[in-house]
N, C-alpha and C positions, 0 to 999 in steps of 0.2 A: 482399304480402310473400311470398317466398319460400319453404320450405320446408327445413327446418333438413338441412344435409346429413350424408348417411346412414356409417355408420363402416363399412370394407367390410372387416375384419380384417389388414390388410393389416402384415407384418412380416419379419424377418429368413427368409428361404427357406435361407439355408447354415450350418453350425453355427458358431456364435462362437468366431474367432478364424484361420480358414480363409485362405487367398491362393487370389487367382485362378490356376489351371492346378493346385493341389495335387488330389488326387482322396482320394475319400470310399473307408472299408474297405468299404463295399457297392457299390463301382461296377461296371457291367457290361462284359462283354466288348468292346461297342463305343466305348466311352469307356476303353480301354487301350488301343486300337490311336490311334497319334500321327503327324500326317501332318507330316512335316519341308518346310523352305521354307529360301531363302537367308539370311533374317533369324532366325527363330526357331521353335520347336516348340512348334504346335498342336494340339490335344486334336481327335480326329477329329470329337467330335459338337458340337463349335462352329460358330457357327451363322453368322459371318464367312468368305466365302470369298473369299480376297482374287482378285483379276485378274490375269488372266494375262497379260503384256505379249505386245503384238503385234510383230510385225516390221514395220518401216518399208521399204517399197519406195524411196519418194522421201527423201532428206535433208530436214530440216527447214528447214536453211537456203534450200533452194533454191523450199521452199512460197510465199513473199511473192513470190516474182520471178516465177514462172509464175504466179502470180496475176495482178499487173499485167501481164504480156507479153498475157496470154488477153484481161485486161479492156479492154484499150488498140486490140489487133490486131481486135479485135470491132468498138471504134466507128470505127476507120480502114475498114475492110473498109466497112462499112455507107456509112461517107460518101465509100469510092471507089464503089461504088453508083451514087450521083447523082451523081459527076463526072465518070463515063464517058457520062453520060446515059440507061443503059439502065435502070437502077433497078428490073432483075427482082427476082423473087423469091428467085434464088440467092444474092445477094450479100446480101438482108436475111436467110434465115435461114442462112446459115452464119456471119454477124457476132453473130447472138440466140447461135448455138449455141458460139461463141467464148465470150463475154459471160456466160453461163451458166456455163460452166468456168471462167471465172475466179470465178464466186458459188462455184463448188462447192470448188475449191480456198480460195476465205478461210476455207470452215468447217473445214478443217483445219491451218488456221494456230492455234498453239496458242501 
């Protein structure tokens, strides 16, 4: 049998009756200063930092189509390879390194 679990004091930390973002008469210098964003005003020493959007080089739109062009152009490349008959090594890994940008690009299809 288990061992009866232990009470760890655990209770209200803010004083009753409080909202979140209101600040306490003892609060410190660092918790006055308020870091503004497009949606709302955050308390500086919170502990959420939201993200920063990035810039998109490529359209969104156009992420699936260079995906499949890459993935597609890969295994034609590869099976013009053997139908040239020479089936060097140039045409297999420049078809892997096609086929590979199209893997890389699906991960940023969103």
């Amino acid at each position: 049998m288990a061992p009866p679990k232990r009470k760890t004091g655990g209770g209200r930390v803010t004083p009753k009756g409080t909202q979140p973002g209101e600040r306490s008469a003892g609060s410190s210098k660092a918790e006055d200063r308020e870091v503004t964003s497009s949606r709302t005003t955050v308390a500086a020493s919170s502990r959420y930092t939201p993200k920063q959007q990035r810039r998109q080089l490529i359209p969104p739109n156009l992420i699936p189509i260079i995906m499949c062009v890459l993935l597609i152009a890969g295994g034609l490349v590869i099976m013009a390879g053997y139908l040239v008959g020479d089936a060097s090594r140039w045409f297999t890994g420049l078809g892997l390194v096609c086929i590979l940008g199209g893997l890389w690009f699906a991960t940023k299809w969103e």
